[in-house]
PDB file of N, CA, C and O in Angstrom:
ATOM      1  N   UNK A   1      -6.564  -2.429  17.878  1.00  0.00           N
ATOM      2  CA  UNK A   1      -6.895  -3.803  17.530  1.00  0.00           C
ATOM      3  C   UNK A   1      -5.913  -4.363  16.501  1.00  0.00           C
ATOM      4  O   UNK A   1      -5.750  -5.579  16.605  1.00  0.00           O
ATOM      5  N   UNK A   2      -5.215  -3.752  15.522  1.00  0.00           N
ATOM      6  CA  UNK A   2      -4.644  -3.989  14.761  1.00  0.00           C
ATOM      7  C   UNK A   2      -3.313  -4.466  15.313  1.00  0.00           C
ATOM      8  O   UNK A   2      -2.852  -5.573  15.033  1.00  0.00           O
ATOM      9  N   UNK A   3      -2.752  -3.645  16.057  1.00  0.00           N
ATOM     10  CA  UNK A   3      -1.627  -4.871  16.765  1.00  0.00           C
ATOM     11  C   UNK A   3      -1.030  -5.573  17.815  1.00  0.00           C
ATOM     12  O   UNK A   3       0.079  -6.001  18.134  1.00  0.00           O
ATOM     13  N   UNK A   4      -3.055  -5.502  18.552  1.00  0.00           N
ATOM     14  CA  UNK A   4      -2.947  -6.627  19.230  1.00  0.00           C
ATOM     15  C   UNK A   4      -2.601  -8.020  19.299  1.00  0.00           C
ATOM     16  O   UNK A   4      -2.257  -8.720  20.251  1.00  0.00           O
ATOM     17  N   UNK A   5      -2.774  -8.276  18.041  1.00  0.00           N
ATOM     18  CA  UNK A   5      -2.364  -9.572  17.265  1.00  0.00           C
ATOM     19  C   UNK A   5      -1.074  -9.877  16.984  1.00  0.00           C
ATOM     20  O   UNK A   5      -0.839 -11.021  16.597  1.00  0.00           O
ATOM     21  N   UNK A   6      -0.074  -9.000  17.112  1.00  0.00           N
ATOM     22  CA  UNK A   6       1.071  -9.405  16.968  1.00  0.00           C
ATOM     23  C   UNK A   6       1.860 -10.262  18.415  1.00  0.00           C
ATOM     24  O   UNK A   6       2.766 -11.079  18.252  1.00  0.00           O
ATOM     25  N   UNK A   7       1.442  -9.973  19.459  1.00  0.00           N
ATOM     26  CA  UNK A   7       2.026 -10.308  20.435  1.00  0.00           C
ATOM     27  C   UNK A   7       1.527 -11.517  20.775  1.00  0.00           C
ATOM     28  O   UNK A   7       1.705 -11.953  21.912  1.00  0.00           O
ATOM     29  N   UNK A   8       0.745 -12.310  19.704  1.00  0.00           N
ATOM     30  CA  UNK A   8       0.364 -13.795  20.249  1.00  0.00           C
ATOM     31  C   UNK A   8       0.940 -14.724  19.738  1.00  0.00           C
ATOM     32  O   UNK A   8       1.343 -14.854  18.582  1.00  0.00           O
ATOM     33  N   UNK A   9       1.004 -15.551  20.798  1.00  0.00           N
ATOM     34  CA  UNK A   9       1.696 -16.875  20.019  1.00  0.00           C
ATOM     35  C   UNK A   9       1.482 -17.747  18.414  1.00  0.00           C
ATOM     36  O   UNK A   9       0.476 -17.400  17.795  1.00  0.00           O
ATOM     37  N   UNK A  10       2.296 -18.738  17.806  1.00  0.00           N
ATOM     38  CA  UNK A  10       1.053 -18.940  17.136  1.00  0.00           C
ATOM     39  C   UNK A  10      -0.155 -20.077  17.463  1.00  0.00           C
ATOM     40  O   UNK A  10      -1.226 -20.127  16.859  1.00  0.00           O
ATOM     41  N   UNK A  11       0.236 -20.925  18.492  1.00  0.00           N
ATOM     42  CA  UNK A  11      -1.220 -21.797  18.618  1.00  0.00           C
ATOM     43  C   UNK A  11      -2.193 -20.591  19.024  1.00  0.00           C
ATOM     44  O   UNK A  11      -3.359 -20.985  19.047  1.00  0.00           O
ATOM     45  N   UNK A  12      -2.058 -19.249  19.347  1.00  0.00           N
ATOM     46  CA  UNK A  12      -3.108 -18.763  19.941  1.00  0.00           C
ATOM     47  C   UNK A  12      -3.618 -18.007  18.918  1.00  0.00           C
ATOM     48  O   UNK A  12      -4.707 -17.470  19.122  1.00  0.00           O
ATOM     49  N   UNK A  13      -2.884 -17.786  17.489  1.00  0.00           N
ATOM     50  CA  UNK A  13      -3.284 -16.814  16.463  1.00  0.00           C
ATOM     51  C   UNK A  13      -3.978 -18.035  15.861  1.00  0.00           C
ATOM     52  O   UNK A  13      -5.148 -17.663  15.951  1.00  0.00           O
ATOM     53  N   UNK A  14      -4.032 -19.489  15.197  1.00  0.00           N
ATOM     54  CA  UNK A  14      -4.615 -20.270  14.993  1.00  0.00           C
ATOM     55  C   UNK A  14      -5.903 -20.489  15.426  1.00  0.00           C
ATOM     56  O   UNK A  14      -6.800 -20.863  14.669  1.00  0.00           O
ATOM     57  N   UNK A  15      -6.089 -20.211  16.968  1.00  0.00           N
ATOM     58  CA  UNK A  15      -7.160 -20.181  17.854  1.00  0.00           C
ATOM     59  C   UNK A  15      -7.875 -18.980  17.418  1.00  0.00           C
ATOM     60  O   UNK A  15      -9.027 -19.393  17.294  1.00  0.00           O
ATOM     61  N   UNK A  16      -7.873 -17.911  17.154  1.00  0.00           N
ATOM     62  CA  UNK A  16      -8.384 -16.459  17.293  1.00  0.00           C
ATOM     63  C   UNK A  16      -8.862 -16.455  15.858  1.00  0.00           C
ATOM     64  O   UNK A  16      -9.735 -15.629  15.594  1.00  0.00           O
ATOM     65  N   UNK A  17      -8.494 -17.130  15.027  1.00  0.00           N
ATOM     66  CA  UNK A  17      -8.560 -16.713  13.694  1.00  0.00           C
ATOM     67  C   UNK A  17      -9.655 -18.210  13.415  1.00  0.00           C
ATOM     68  O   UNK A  17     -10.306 -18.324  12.376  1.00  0.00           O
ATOM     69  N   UNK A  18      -9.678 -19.030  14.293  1.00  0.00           N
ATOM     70  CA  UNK A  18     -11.257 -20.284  14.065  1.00  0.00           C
ATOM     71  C   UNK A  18     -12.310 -19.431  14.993  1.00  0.00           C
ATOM     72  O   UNK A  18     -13.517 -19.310  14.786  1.00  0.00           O
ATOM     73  N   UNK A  19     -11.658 -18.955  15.908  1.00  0.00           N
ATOM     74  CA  UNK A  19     -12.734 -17.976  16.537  1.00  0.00           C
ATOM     75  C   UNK A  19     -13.426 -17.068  15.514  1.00  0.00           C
ATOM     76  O   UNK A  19     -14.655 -17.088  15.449  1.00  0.00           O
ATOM     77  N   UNK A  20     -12.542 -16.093  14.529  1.00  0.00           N
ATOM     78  CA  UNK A  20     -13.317 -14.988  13.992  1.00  0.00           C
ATOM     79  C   UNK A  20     -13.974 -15.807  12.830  1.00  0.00           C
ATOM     80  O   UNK A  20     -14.950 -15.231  12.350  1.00  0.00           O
ATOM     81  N   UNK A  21     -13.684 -16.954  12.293  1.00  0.00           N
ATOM     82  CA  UNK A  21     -14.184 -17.595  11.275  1.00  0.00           C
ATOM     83  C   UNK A  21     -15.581 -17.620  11.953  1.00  0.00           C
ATOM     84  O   UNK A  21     -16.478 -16.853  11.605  1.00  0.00           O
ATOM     85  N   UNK A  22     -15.675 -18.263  12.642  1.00  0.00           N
ATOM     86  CA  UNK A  22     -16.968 -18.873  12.975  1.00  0.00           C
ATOM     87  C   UNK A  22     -17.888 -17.138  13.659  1.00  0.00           C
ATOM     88  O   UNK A  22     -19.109 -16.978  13.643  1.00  0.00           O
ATOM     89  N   UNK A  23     -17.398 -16.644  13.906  1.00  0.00           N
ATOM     90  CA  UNK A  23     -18.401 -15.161  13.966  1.00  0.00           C
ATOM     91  C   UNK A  23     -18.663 -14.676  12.951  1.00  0.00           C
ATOM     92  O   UNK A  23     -19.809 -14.312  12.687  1.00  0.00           O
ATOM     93  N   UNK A  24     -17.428 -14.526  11.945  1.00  0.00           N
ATOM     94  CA  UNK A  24     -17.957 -14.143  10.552  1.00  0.00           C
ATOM     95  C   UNK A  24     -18.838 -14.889   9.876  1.00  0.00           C
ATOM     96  O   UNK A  24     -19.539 -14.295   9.056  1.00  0.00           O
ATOM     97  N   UNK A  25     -19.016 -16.353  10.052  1.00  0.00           N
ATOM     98  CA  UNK A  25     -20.053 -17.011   9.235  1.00  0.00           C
ATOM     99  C   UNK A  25     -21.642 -16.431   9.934  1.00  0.00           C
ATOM    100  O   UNK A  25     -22.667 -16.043   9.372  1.00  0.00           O
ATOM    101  N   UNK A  26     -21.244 -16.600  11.551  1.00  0.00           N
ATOM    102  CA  UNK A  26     -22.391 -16.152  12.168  1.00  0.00           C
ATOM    103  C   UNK A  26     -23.341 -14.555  11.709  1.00  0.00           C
ATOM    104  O   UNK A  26     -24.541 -14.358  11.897  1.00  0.00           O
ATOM    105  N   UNK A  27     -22.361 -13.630  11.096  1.00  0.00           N
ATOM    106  CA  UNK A  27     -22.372 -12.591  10.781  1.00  0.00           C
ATOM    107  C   UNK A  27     -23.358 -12.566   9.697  1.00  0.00           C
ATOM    108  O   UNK A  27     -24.404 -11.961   9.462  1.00  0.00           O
ATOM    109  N   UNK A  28     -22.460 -13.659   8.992  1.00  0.00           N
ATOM    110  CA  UNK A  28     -23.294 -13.462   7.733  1.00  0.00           C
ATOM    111  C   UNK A  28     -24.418 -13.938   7.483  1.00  0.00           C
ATOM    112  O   UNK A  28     -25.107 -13.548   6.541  1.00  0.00           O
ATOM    113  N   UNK A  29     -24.902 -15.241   8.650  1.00  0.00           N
ATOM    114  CA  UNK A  29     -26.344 -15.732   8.366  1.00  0.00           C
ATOM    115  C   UNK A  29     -27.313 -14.534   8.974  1.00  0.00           C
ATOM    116  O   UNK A  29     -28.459 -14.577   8.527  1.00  0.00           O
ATOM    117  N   UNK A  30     -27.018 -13.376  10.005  1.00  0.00           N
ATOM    118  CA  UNK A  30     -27.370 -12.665  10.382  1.00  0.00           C
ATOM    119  C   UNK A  30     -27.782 -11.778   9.563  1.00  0.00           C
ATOM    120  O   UNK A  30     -28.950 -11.410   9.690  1.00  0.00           O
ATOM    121  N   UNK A  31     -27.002 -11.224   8.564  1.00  0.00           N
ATOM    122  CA  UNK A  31     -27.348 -10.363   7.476  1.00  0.00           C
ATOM    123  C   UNK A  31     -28.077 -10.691   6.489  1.00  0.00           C
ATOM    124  O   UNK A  31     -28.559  -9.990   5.599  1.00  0.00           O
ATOM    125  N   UNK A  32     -28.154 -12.014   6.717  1.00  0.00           N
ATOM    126  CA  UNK A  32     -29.272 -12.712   4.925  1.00  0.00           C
ATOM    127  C   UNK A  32     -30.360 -12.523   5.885  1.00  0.00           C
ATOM    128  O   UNK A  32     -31.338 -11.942   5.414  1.00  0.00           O
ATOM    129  N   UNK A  33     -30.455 -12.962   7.442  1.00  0.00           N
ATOM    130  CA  UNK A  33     -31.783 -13.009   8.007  1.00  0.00           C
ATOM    131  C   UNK A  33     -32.548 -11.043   8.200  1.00  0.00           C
ATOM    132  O   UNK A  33     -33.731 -10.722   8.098  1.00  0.00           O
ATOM    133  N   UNK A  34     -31.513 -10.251   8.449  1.00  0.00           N
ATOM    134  CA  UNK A  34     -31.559  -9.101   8.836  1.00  0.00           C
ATOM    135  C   UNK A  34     -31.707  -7.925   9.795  1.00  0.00           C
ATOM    136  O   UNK A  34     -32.049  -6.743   9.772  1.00  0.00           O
ATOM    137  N   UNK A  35     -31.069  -9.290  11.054  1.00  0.00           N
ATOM    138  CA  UNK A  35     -30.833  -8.840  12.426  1.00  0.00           C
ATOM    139  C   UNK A  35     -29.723  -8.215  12.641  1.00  0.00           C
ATOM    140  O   UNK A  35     -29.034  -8.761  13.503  1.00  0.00           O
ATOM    141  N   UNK A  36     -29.065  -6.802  11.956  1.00  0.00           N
ATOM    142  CA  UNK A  36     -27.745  -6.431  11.984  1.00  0.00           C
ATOM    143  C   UNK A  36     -27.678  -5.294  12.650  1.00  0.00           C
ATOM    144  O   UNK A  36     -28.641  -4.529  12.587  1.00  0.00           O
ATOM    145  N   UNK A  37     -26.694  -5.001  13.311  1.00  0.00           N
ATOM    146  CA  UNK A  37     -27.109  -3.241  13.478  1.00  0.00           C
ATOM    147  C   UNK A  37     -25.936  -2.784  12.757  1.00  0.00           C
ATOM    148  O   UNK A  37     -25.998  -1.986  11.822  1.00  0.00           O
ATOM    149  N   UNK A  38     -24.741  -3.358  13.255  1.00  0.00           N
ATOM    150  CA  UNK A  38     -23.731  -2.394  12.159  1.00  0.00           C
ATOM    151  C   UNK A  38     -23.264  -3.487  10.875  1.00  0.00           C
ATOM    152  O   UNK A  38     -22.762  -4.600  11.032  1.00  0.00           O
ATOM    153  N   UNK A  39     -23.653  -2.684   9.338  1.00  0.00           N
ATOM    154  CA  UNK A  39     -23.407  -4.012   8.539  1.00  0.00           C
ATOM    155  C   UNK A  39     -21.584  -3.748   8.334  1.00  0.00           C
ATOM    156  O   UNK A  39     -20.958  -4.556   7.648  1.00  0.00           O
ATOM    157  N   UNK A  40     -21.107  -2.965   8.772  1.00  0.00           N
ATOM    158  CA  UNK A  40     -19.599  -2.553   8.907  1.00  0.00           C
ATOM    159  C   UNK A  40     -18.476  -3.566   9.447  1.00  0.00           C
ATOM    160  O   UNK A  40     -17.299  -3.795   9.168  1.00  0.00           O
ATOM    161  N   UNK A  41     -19.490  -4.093  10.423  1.00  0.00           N
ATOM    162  CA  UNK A  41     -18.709  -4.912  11.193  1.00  0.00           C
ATOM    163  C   UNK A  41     -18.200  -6.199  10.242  1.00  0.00           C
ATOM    164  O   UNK A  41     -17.474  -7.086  10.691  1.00  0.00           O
ATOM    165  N   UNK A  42     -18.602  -6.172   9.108  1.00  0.00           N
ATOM    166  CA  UNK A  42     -18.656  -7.329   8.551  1.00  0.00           C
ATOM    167  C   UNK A  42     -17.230  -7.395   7.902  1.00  0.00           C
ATOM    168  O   UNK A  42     -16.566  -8.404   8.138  1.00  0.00           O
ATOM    169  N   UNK A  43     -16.649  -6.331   7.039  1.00  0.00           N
ATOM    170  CA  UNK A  43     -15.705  -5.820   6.807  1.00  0.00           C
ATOM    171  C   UNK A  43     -14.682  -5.972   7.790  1.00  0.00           C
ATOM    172  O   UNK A  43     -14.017  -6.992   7.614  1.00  0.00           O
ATOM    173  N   UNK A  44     -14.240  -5.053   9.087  1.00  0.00           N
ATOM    174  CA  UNK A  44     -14.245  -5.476  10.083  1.00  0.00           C
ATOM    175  C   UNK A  44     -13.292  -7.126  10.462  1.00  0.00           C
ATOM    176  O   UNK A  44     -12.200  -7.449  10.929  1.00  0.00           O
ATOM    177  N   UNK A  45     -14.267  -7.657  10.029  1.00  0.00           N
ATOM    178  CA  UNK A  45     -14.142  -9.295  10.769  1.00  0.00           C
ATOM    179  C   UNK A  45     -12.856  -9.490   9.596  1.00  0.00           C
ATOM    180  O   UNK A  45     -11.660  -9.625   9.856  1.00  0.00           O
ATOM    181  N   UNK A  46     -13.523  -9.459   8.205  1.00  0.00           N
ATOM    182  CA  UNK A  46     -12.583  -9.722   7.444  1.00  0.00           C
ATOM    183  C   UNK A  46     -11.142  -9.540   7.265  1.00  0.00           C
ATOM    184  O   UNK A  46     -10.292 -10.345   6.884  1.00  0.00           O
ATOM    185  N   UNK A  47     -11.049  -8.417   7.589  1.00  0.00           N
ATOM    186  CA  UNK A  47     -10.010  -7.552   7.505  1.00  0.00           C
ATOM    187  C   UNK A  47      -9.035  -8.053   9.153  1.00  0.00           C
ATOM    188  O   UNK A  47      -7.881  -7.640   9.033  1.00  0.00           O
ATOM    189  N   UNK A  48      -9.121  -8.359   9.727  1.00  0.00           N
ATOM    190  CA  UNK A  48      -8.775  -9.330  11.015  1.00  0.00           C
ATOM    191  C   UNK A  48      -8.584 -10.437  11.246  1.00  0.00           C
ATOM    192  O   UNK A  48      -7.979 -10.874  12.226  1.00  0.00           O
ATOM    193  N   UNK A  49      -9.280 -11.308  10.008  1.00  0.00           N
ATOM    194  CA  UNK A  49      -9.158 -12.561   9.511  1.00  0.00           C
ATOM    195  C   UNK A  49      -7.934 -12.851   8.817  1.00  0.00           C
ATOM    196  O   UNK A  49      -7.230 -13.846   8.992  1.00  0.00           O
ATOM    197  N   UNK A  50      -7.645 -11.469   7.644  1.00  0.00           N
ATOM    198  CA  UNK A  50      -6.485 -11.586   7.003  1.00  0.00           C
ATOM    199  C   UNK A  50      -5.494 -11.025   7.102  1.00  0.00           C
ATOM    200  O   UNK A  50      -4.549 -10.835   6.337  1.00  0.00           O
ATOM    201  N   UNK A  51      -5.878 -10.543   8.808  1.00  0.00           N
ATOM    202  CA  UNK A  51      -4.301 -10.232   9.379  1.00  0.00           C
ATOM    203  C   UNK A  51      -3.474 -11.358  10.086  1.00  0.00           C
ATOM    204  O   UNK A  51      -2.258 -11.493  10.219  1.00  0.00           O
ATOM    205  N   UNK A  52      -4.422 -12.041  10.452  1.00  0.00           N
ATOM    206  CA  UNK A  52      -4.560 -13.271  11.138  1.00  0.00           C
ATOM    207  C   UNK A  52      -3.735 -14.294  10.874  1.00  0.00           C
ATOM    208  O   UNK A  52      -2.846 -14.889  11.483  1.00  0.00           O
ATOM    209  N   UNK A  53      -4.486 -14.389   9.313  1.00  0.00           N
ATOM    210  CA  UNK A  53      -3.535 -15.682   7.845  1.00  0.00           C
ATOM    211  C   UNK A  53      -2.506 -14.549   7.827  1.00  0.00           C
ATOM    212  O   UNK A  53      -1.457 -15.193   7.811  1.00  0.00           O
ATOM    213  N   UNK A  54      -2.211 -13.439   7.821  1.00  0.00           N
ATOM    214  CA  UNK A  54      -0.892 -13.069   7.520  1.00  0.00           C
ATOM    215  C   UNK A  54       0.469 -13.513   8.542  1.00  0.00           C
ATOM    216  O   UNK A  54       1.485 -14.171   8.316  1.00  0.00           O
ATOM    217  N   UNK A  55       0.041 -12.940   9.536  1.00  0.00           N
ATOM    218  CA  UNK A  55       0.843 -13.194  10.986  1.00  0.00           C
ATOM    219  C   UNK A  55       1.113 -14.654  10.832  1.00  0.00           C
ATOM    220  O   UNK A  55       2.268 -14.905  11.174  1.00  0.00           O
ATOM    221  N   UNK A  56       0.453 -15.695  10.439  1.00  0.00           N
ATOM    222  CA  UNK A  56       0.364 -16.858  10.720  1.00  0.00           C
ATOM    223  C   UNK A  56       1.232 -17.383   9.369  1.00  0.00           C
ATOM    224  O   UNK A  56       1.916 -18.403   9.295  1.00  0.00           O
ATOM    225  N   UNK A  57       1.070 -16.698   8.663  1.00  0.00           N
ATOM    226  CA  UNK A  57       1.878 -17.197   7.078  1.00  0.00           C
ATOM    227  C   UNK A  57       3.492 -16.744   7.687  1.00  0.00           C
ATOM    228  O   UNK A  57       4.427 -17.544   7.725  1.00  0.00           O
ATOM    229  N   UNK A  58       3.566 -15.549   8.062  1.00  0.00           N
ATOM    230  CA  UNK A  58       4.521 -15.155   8.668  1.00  0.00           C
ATOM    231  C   UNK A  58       5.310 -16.123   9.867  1.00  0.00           C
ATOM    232  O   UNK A  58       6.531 -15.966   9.842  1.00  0.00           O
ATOM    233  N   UNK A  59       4.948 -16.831  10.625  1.00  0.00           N
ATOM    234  CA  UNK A  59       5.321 -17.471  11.698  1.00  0.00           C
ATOM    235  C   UNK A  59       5.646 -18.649  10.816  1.00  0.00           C
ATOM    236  O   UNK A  59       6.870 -18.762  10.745  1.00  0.00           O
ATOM    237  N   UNK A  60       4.995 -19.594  10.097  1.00  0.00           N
ATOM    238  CA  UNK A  60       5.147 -20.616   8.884  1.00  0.00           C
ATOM    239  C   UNK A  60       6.502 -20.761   7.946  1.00  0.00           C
ATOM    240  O   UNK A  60       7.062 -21.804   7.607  1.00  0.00           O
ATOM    241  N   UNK A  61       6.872 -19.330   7.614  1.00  0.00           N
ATOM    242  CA  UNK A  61       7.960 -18.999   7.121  1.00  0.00           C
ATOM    243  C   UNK A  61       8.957 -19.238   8.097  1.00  0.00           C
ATOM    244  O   UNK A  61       9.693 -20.224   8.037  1.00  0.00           O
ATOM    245  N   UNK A  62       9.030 -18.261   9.126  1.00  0.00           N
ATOM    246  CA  UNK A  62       9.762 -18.604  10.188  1.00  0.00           C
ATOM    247  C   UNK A  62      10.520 -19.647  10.110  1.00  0.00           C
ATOM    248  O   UNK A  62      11.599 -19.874   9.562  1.00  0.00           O
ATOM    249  N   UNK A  63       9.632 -20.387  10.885  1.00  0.00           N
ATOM    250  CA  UNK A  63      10.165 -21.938  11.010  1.00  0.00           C
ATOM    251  C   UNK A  63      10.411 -22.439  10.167  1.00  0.00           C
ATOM    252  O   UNK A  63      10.817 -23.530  10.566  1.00  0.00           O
ATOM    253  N   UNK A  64      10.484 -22.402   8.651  1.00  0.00           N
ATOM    254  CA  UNK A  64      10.740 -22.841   7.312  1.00  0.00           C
ATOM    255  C   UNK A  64      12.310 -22.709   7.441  1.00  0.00           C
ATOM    256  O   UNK A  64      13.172 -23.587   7.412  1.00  0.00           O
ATOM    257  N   UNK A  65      12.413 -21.329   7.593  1.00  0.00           N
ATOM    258  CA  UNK A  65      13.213 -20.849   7.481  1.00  0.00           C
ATOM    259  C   UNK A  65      14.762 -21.143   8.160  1.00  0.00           C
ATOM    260  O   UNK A  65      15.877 -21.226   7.646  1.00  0.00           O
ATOM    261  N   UNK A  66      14.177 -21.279   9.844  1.00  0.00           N
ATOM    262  CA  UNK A  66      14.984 -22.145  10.600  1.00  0.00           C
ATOM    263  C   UNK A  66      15.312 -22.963  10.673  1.00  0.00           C
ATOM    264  O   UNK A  66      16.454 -22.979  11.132  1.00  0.00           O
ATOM    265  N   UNK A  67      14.725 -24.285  10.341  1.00  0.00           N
ATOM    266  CA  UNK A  67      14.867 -25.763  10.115  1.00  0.00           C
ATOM    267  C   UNK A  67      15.758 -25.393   8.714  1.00  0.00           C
ATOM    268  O   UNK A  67      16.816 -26.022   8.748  1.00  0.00           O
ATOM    269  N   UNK A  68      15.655 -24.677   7.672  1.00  0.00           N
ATOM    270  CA  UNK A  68      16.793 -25.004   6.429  1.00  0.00           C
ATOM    271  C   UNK A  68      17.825 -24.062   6.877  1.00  0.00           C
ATOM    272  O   UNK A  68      18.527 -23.645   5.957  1.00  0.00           O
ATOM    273  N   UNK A  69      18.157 -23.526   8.282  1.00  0.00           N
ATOM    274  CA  UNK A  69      19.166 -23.048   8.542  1.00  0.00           C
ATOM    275  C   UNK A  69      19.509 -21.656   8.139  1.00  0.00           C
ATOM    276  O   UNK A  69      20.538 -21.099   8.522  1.00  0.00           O
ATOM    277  N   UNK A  70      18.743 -21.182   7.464  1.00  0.00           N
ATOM    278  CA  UNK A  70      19.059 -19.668   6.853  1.00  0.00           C
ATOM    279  C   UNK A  70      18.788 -18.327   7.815  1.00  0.00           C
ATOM    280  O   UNK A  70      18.006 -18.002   8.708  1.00  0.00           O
ATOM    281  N   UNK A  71      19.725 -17.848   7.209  1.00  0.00           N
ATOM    282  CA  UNK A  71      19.463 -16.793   8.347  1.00  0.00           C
ATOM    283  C   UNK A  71      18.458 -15.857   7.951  1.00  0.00           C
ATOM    284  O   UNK A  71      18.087 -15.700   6.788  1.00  0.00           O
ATOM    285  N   UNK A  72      18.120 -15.373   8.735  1.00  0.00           N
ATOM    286  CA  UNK A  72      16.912 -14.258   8.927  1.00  0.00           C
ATOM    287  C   UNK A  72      17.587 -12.834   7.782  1.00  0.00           C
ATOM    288  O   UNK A  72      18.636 -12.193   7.850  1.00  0.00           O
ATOM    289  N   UNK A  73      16.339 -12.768   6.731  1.00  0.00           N
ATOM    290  CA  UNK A  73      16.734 -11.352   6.207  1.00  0.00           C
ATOM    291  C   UNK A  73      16.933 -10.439   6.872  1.00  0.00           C
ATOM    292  O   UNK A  73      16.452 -10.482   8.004  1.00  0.00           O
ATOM    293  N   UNK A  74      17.879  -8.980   6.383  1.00  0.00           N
ATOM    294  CA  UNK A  74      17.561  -7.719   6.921  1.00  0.00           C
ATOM    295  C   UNK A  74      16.679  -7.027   6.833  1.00  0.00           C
ATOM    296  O   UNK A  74      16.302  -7.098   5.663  1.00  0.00           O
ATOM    297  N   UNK A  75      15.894  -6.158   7.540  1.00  0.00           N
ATOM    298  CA  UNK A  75      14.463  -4.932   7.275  1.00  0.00           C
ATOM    299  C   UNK A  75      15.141  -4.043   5.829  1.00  0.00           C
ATOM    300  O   UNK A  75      16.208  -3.438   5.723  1.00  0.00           O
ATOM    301  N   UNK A  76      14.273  -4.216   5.046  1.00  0.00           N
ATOM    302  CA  UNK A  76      14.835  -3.041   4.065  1.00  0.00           C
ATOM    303  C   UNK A  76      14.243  -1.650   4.603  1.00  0.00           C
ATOM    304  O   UNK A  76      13.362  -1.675   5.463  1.00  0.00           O
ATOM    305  N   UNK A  77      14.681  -0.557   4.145  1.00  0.00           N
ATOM    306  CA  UNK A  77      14.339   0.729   4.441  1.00  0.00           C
ATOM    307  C   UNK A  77      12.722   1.144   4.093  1.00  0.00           C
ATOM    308  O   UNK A  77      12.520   2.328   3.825  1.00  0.00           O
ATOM    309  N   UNK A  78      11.592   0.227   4.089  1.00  0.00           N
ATOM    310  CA  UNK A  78      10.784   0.787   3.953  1.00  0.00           C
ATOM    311  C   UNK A  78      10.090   0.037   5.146  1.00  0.00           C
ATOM    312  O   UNK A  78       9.054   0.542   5.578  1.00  0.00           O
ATOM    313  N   UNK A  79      10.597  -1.211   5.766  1.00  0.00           N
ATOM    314  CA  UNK A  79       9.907  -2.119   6.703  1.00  0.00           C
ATOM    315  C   UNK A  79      10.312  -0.798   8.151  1.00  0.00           C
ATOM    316  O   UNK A  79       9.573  -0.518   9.095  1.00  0.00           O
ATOM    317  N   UNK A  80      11.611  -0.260   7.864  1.00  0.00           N
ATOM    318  CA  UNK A  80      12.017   0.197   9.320  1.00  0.00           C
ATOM    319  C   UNK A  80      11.830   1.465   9.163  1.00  0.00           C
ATOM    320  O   UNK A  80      12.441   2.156   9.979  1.00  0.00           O
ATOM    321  N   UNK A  81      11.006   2.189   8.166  1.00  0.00           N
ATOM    322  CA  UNK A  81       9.877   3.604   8.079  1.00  0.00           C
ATOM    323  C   UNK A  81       9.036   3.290   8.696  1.00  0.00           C
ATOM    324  O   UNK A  81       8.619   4.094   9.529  1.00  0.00           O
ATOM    325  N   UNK A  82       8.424   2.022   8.575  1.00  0.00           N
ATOM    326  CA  UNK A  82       7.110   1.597   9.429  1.00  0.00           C
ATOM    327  C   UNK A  82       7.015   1.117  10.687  1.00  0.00           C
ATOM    328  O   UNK A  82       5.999   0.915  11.352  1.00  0.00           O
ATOM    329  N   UNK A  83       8.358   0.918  11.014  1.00  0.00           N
ATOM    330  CA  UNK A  83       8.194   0.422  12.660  1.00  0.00           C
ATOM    331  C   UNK A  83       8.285   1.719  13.324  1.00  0.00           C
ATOM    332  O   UNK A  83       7.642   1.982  14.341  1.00  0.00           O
ATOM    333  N   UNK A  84       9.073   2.520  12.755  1.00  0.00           N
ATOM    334  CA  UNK A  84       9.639   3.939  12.922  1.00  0.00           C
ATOM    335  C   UNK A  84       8.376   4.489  14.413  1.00  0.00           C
ATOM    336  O   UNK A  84       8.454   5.615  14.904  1.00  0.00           O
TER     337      UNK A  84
END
């Protein structure tokens, strides 16, 4: 699940991330009422939410970036341990 999210566009990471908003709110009126089975999931949502704003902060830059013409940094040696 974790990087399924990378391979989406961004109108569709915009989309996915009003999607999990609105489950997570749903989540949470669920848990004040106390119809839950896993309260884990709640975490979960969050944590997907702010991969979400990341990817999306990420794409933001992007295009920042392009329009003032600059070129794209290099991976430092700890980004290309992790793609590794």
């Amino acid at each position: 699940m974790k990087n399924s999210f990378k391979t989406l566009s961004f109108p569709e990471l915009r989309v996915k991330r009003n999607e999990l908003s609105r489950k997570y709110m749903d989540f949470r009126f669920q848990c004040i009422i106390g119809h839950v089975d896993n309260p884990l999931q709640k975490r979960e949502l969050r944590r997907q939410i702010a991969r979400l704003n990341t990817l999306i902060r990420q794409h933001e830059l992007a295009r920042q970036r392009e329009s003032a013409g600059v070129k794209p940094q290099q991976e430092s040696a700890g980004e290309k341990v992790q793609k590794a």
